[in-house]
C-alpha positions in Angstrom: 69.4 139.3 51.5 70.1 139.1 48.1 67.2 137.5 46.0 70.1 135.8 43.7 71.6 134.4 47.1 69.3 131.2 47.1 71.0 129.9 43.8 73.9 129.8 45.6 72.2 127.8 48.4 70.4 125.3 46.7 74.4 124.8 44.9 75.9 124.8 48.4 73.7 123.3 50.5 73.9 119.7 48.0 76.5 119.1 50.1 74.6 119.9 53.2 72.7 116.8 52.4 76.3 114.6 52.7 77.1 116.0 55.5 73.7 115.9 57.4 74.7 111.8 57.1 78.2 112.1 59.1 77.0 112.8 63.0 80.6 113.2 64.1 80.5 116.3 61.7 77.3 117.5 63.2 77.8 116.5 66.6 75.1 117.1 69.5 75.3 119.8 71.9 76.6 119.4 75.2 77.2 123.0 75.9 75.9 124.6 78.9 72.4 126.1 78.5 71.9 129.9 78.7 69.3 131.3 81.4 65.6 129.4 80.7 63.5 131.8 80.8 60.8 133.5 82.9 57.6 134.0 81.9 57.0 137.7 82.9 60.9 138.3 83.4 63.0 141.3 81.9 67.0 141.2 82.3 70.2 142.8 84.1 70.4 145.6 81.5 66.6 147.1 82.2 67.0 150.3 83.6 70.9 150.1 82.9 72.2 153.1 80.6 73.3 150.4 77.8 77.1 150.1 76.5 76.5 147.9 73.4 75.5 149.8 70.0 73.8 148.8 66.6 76.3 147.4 64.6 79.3 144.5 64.4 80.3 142.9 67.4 82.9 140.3 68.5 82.6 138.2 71.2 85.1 134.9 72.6 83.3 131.8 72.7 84.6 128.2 73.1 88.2 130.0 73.0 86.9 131.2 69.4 86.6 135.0 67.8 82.8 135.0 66.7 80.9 137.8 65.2 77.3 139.1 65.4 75.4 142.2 64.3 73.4 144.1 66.7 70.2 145.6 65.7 69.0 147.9 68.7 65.6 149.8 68.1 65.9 153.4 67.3 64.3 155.0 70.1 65.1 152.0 72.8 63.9 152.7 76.4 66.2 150.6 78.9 62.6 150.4 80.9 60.9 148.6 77.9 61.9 144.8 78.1 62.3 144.0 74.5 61.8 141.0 72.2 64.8 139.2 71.0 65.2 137.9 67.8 67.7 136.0 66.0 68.0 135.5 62.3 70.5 132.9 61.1 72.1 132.8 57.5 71.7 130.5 55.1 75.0 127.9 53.5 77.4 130.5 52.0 75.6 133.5 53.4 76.7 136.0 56.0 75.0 137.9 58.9 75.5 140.9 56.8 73.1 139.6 53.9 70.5 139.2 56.8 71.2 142.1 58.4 70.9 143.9 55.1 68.3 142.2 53.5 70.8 142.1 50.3 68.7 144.0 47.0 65.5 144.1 48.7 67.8 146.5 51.4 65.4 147.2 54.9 62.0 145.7 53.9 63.7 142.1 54.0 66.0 142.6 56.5 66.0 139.7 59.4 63.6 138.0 56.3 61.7 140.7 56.6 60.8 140.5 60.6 62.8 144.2 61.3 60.8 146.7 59.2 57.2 145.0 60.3 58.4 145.1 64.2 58.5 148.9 64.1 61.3 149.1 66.3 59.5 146.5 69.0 61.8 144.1 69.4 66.1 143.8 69.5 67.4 141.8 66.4 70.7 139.5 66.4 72.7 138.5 63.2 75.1 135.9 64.1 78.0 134.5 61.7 78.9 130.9 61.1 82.2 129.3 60.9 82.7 129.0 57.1 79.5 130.3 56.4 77.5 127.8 57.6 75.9 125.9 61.2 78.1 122.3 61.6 77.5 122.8 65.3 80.5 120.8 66.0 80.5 119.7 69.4 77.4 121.9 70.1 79.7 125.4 69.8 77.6 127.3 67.8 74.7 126.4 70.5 77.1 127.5 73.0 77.7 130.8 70.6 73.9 131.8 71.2 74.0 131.1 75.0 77.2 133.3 74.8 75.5 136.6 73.1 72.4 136.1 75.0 74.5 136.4 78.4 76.3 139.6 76.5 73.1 141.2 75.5 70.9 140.8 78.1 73.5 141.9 80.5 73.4 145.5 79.1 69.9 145.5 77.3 66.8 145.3 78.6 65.2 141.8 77.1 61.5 140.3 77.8 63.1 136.6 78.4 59.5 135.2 77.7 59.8 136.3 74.3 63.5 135.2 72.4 62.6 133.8 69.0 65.1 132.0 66.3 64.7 132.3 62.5 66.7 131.1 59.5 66.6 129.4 56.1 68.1 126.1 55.1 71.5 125.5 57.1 69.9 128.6 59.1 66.8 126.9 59.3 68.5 123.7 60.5 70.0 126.0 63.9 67.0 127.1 64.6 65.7 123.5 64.6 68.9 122.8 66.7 68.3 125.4 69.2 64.1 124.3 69.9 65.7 120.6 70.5 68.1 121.8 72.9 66.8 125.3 74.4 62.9 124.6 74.2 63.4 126.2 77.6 65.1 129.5 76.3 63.4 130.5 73.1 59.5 131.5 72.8 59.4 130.2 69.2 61.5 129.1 66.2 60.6 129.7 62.6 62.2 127.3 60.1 62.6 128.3 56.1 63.2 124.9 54.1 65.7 123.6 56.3 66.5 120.1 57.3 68.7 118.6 60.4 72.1 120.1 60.0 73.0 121.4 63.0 71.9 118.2 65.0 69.2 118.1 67.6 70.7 117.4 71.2 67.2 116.7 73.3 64.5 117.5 71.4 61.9 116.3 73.8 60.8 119.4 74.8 57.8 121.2 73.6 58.5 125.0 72.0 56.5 126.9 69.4 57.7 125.7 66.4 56.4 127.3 62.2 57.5 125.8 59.1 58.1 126.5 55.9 58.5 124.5 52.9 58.5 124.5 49.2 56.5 121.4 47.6 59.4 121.7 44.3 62.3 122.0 46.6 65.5 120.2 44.7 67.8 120.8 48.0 66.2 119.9 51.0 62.9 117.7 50.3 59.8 118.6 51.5 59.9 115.4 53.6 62.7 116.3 55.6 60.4 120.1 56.6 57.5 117.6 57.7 59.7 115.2 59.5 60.9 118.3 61.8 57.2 119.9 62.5 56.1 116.2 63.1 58.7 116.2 66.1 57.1 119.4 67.7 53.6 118.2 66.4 54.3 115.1 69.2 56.4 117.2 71.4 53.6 120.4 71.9 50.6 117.1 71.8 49.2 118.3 68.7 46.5 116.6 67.2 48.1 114.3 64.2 47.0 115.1 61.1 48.1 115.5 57.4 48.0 119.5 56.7 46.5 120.4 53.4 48.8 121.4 51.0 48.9 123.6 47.5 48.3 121.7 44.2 51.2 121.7 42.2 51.4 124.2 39.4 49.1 126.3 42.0 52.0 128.7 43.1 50.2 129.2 46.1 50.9 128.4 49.5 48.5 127.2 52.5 49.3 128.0 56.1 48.0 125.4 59.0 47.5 125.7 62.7 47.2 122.0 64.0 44.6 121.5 66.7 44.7 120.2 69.9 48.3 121.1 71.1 49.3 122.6 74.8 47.9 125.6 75.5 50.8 128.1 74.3 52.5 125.7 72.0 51.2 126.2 68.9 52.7 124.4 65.6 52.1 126.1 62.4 53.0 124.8 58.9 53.2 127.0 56.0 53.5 124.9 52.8 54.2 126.6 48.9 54.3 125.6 45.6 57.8 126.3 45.0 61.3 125.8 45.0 64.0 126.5 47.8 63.4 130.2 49.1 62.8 131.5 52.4 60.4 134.6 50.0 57.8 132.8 47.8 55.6 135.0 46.2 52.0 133.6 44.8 51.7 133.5 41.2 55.6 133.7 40.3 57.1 130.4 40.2 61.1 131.8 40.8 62.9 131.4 44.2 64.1 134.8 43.3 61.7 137.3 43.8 61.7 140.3 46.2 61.6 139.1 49.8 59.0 142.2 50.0 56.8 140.7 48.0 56.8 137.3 50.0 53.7 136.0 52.1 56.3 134.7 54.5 57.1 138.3 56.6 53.9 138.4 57.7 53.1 134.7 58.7 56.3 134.5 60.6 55.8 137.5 62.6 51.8 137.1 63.2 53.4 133.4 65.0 55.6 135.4 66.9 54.0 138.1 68.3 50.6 135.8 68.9 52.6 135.6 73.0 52.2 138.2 75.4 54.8 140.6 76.2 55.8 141.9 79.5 56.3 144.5 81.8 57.4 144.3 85.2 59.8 144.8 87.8 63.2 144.5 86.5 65.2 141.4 88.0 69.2 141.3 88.4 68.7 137.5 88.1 68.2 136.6 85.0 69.4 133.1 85.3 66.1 131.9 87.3 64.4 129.4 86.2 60.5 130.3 87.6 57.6 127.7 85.3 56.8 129.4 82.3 53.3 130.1 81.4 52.8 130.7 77.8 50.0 132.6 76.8 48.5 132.6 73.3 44.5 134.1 72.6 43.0 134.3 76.0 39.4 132.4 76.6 37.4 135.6 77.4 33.9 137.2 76.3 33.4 140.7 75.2 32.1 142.7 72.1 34.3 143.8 69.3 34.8 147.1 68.7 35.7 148.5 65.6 38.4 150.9 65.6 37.4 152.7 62.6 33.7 153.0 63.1 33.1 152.3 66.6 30.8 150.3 65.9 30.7 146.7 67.2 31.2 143.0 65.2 27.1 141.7 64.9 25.3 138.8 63.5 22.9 140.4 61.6 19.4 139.7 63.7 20.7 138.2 66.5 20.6 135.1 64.0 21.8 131.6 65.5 21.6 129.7 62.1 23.9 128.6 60.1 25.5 131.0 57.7 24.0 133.8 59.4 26.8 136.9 58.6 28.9 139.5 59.7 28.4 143.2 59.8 28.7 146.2 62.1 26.1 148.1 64.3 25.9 150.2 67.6 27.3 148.6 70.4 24.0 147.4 72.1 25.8 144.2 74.7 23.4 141.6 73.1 24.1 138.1 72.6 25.1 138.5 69.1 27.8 141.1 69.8 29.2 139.1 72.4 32.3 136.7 71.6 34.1 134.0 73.4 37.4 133.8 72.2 38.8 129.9 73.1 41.9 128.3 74.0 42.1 126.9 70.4 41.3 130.1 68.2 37.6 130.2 67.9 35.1 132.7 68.1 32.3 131.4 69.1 28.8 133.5 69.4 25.2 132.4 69.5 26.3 128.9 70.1 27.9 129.2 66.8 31.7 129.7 65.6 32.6 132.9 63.4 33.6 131.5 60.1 35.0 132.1 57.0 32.4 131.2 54.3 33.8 128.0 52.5 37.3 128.6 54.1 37.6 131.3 51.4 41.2 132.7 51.2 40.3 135.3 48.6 39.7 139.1 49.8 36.4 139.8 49.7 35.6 136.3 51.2 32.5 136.3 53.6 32.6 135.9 57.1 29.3 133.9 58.4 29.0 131.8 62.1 28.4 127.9 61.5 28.4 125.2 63.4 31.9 124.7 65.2 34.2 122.1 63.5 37.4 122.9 64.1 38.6 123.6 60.9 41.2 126.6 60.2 38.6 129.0 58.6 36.8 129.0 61.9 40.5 130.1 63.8 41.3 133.3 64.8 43.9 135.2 66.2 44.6 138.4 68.0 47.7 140.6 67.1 49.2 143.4 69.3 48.6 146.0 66.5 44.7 144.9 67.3 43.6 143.5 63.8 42.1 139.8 63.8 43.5 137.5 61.4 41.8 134.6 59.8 44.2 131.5 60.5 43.2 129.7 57.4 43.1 132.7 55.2 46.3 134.5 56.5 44.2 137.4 56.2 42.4 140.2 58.6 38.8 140.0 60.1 37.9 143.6 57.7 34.5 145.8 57.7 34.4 146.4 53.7 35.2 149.8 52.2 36.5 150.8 55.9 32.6 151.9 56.1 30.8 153.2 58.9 27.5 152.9 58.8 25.5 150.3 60.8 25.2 147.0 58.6 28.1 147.4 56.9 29.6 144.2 55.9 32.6 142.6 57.3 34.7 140.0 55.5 38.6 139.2 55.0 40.7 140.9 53.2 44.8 141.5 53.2 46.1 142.8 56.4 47.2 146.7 55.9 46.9 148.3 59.2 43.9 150.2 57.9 41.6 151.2 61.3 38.8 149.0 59.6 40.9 146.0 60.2 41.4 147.1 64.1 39.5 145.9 66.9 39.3 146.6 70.4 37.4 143.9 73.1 34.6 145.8 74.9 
């Protein structure tokens, strides 16, 4: 994507805003929906020898020539059901800019999802009529129900785990598509965007991120809260007003609510800048490298937060079985470092407040054991694990206290076994990657280093 490309949106989508009045240019979607899916189901294409390739491909739909670009992983197993992920361009973008990632090349490809999946997951680029999502008479909905019955009838797809993405008038279809298939996609992500591409349903709960800018000029902060608040009601979120950066801060602050359905998590992610799907703390342009941004790693932490799958491959992959979403399981067992072997401790077997971290032989006492809960914490010794003053700052100490529910006492497991701190947006760490018993763990930025891996014991 180019990082001069969002100049061009905030320009173009001005008009957005007109046309966001006119419903009969929007239109709701009374397409057909594609196959719901399974918890626990993988598609026709497992264990087929595929036929589709990475690259451009054309498909009829709604009597219409539509494009897409395939991205298939580069050592694809038709036994390993996939995730599926589509990234939608912005006003007066193309799927080739997010195919490309435009100047920032592969690091921001699919806004920067691709290069951080390592080759886990399938990725889709469609392309809008005219460069943009109107959604007339719900044909661009019917467009994704189209290459979803395309793909997953010749690759093999996890259809617990489709996810949608975009930014602005991309941003507004992925909206479109968690009001109308809540029942098909895992999880939407939605960069500054507004309701564009209308919202047929939207009663159904789905996992839903935002992200805004508090300085956007094109689509209002206002109109990014109005669509979380919808999923904040639909998933039965706690209300609440999410804190947000000072202005002038050029930071950002990234909220899990509380309270909502087990597996239907809302996130909001708000920054202090403009209109950009890659804000970058401490530089107040929308134009920065999307490598830079905050926002690759947020985005796919939500995502990949739900279990995968594995089992027996099905020919039907229009069944509609319950879904059972699964986020951080409520279990006990000791934390193991993957670096040091040694296991997460309260130093002492302390159970008072602002006791801290560190790392010691595994031993099974109380203090080594955690309880991971439906709602993020990790509680020990009566207490929660906690990040000392919700710190966001590396180096920040982590301490147990009593439970409140706030975000610096949220946690959440990632398949590539770190931790990360839910307020922070940063990994549970043991400092210096040390070894030795007592060594201090805290937060720090997430690098895949082994002394921000854990394993439960």
């Amino acid at each position: 994507m180019s990082r001069h490309r969002p100049l061009l949106t905030a320009l173009a989508t001005t008009a957005l805003l007109v046309l966001a009045m006119a419903p009969s240019a929007l239109g709701s979607s009374t397409a057909r929906p594609a196959a719901k899916s399974a918890a626990l189901a993988p598609t026709a294409g497992c264990g087929k020898a595929p036929t589709l390739r990475s690259g451009t491909q054309s498909i009829t739909t709604s009597g219409k020539n539509r494009s897409f670009i395939l991205r298939i992983p580069d050592n694809y197993n038709n036994n390993t059901p996939y995730r599926l992920i589509f990234g939608f361009h912005w006003n007066g973008g193309t799927m080739n800019d997010v195919d490309s990632g435009g100047t920032s090349g592969y690091v921001w490809s699919y806004y920067g999802t691709r290069a951080i999946s390592n080759n886990s997951a399938i990725f889709v680029a469609p392309q809008g009529f005219n460069n943009g999502w109107a959604n007339s008479g719900g044909e661009d909905i019917t467009f994704v129900d189209d290459m979803i019955r395309r793909i997953e009838a010749d690759l093999c797809v996890d259809t617990a785990q489709r996810f949608a993405m975009g930014f602005s008038y991309g941003g507004g279809m992925s909206y479109s598509l968690a009001c109308s298939r809540a029942s098909v996609f895992r999880a939407v992500a939605v960069y500054s965007g507004g309701q564009l591409s209308g919202c047929s349903g939207g009663n159904d709960p789905i996992a839903y991120i935002g992200l805004h800018g508090l300085r956007d000029p094109v689509l209002n902060i206002s109109t990014g809260r109005s669509l979380r608040d919808r999923f904040v009601r639909n998933n039965g979120c706690t209300a609440q007003n999410p804190p947000e950066p000072a202005s002038g801060s050029l930071s950002h602050v990234v909220t899990y609510y509380s309270g909502c359905r087990a597996g239907y998590p809302v996130a909001w992610a708000a920054f202090d800048q403009g209109h950009t799907p890659n804000p970058v703390d401490g530089r107040p342009g929308d134009f920065e490298p999307g490598e830079n941004s905050w926002t690759r790693q947020v985005v796919w932490n939500f995502f990949t937060q739900f279990g995968g799958s594995n089992p027996t491959p099905t020919a039907t992959p229009t069944a509609t079985p319950t879904v059972t979403p699964t986020g951080n399981p409520p279990s006990t067992s000791a934390l193991r470092g993957t670096g040091s072997g040694r296991c997460l401790d309260i130093t002492g077997n302390a159970q008072s407040n602002g006791a801290t971290a560190q790392i010691w032989d595994c031993n099974g006492g109380n203090n080594q054991r955690f309880t991971a809960t439906s709602s993020g914490e990790l509680r020990v010794n009566n207490r929660c694990l906690d990040v000392n003053g919700a710190g966001t700052a590396d180096g920040s100490s982590v301490i147990i206290w009593d439970c409140n529910g706030q975000n610096n006492q949220k946690w959440r497991f990632n398949s590539d076994g770190s931790i990360t701190a839910v307020g922070a947006n940063k990994c549970l760490d043991v400092s210096g990657a040390a070894t030795a018993n007592g060594s201090k763990v805290h937060i720090w930025s997430c690098n895949g280093g082994n002394n921000q891996k854990w394993t439960r014991v």
